[in-house]
N, C-alpha and C positions, 0 to 999 in steps of 0.2 A: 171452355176446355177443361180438363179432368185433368190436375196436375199431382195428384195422390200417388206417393211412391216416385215422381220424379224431382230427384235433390237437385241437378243445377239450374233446375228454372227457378229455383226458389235461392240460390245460394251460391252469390260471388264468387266465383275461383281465385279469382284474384286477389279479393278481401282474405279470402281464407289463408289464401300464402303469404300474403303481408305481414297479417297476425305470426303466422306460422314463422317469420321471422324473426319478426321483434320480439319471440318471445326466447327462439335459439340466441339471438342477439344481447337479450340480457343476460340468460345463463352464462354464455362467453364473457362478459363485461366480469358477472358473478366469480367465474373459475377464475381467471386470469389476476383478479384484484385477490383471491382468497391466495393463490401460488405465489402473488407478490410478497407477500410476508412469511416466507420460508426462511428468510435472512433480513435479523433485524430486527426482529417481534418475539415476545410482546415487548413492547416501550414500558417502561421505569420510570414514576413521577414518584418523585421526594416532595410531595407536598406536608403540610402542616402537620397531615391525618398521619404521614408516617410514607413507605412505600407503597405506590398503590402498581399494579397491574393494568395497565391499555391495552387493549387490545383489537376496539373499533371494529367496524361493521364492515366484511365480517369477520369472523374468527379468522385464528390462526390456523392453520392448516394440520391436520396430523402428520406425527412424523412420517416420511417415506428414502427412501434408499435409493442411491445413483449410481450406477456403476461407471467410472472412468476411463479414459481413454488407456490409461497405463495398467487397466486390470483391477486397482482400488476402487473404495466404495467409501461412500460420503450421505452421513443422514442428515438433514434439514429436515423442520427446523431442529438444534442441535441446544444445548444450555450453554449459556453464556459466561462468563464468568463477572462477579458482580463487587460493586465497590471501585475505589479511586485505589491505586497500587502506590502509583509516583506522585500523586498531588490531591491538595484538598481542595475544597471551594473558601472562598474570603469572608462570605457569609452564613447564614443559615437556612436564607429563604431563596427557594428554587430556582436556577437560571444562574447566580451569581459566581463570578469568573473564579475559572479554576486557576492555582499558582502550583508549580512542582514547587516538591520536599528534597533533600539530599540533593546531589546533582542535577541541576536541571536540566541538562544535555542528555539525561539517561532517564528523566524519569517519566517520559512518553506522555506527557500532556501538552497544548500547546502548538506551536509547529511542529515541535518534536512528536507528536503522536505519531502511533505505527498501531498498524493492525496486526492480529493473532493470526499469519498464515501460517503453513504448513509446512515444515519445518524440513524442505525437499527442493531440491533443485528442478528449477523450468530444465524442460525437454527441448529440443530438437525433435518436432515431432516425424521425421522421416526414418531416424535411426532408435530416437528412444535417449541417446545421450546429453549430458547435460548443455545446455545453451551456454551457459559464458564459462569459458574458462581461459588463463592464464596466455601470455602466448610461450611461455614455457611448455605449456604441453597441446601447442597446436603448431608444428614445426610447421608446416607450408603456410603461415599466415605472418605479416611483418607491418612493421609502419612503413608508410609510402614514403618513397626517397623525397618525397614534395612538402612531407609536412617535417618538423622538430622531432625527435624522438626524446622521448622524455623521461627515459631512462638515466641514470645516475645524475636528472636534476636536483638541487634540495628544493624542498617546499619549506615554504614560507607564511605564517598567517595572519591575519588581520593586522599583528602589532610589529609587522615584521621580521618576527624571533622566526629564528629556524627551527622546525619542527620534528623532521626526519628527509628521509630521500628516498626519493621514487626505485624499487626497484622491478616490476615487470608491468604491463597493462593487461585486463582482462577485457577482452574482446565477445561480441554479442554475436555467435557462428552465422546466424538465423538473419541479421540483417548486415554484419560486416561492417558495424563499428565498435569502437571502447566505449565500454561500460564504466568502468573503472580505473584509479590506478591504485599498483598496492606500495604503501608505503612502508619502510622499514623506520621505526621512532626508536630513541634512546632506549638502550635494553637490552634491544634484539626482536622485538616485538613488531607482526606486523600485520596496519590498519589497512582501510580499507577506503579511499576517497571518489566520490562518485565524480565522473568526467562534467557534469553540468555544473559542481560547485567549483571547476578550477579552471586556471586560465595560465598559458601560459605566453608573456610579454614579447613581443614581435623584436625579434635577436638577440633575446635575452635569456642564458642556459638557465631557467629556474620557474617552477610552480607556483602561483598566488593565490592562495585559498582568503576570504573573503568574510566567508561566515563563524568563525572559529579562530583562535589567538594560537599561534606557535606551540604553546608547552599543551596545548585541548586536546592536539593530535593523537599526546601519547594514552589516551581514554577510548579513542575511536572506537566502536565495533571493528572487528574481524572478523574471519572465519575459523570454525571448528576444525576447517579439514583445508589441508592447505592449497588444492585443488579443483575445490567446490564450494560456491557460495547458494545455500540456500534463501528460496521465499522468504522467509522471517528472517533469516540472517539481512540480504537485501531492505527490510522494510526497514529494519532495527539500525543499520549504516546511513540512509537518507533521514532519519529522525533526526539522528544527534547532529547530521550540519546543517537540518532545519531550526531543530533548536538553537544552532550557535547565531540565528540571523536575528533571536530576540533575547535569549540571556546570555552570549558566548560576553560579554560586560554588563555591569548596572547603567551604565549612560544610555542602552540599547531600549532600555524598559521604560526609557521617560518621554516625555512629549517632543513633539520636533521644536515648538515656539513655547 
């Protein structure tokens, strides 16, 4: 038979879409691992040699532009900012633990770290308006007759010193619980305590905070704007009573035996 000029007697179709896969399939693998370090890259090694640059197989991505659900625009990958702010390492050779400097409830290393978000209040994304706010300024929302209301409680911290005292809760519209409570400290000054570090005693008018001593309170993050608590604001309020659960005492930083 005379098979000159006919290509599937001679040639798999189905080997050829296999191929023809695995090789779309690695490109995918390819794209996908390259888009993953949009955020995060390149890696920073303090070796011996000095800073070196990682940036591993493959590259980094070039930059490109996103545009937002609220209309802004966001490039990745983006420059970093570089260096230890609030703490240094204990040694000189790479890997070795970092200890905050000044405050250590402030100086975002540690539990207390907090990431550089965006300095913008979460949305509601049906209307656009900000997600948690005050119930001062959500008049149809209230504590349920079934739970405490924990308004004009004092709080209280780790050493049992009075700290300041509750005066509103900020509520999360978007799922319908408290986020927060704001507290009012010696001054006139007022912080900002996340609902997961506080507790308050079954028939007892008063708040226990846990991670953080009495007079720590009066340090707290806040907010800028007495209405709005921003992304970074939020990340910078959950640091400092992260860090209160490892430096808020020196007894906290020692071994349990």
């Amino acid at each position: 038979m005379n098979y000159i000029g006919d290509i599937t007697a001679r040639i798999d179709v189905a080997q050829v879409v296999l191929y023809a896969f695995w090789v779309f399939f690695a490109g995918l693998v390819y794209y996908l691992h390259r888009e993953d370090k949009r955020e995060g890259y390149p890696l920073r090694y303090d070796g011996n040699g000095g800073r070196v640059v990682v940036q591993g197989f493959p590259e980094v991505p070039p930059p490109k532009t996103f545009r937002l659900a609220d209309g802004s625009t966001r490039t990745v990958p983006r420059p970093e900012p570089e260096g230890l702010v609030g703490g240094q390492p204990t040694h000189h050779y790479p890997g070795s633990p970092i200890v905050p400097v000044a405050d250590p409830l402030l100086a975002g290393v540690g539990p207390g770290s907090w990431s550089g978000r965006e300095d913008v209040p979460d949305i509601v994304f049906d209307d656009g308006t900000p997600r948690l706010l005050p119930l001062r300024a959500v008049p149809g929302m209230g504590v349920s007759h079934n739970d405490p209301d924990p308004r004009g409680y004092p709080v209280f911290g780790a050493d049992q010193q009075r700290g300041g005292t509750v005066v509103d809760l900020w509520i999360d519209r978007s799922e319908a619980i408290f986020r927060y409570l704001e507290v009012e400290v010696p001054g006139g000054r007022r912080v900002m305590l996340p609902m997961t570090m506080a507790r308050i005693p079954l028939g007892e008018p008063c708040v226990l905070v846990k991670s953080v001593l009495g007079h720590q309170l009066a340090n707290a993050p806040g907010t800028a704007r007495p209405d709005i608590v921003t992304r970074l604001e939020e990340d910078r309020i959950v640091a400092y009573y992260g860090a209160g659960t490892l430096y808020a005492t020196p007894s906290r930083q020692e071994p349990l035996l």
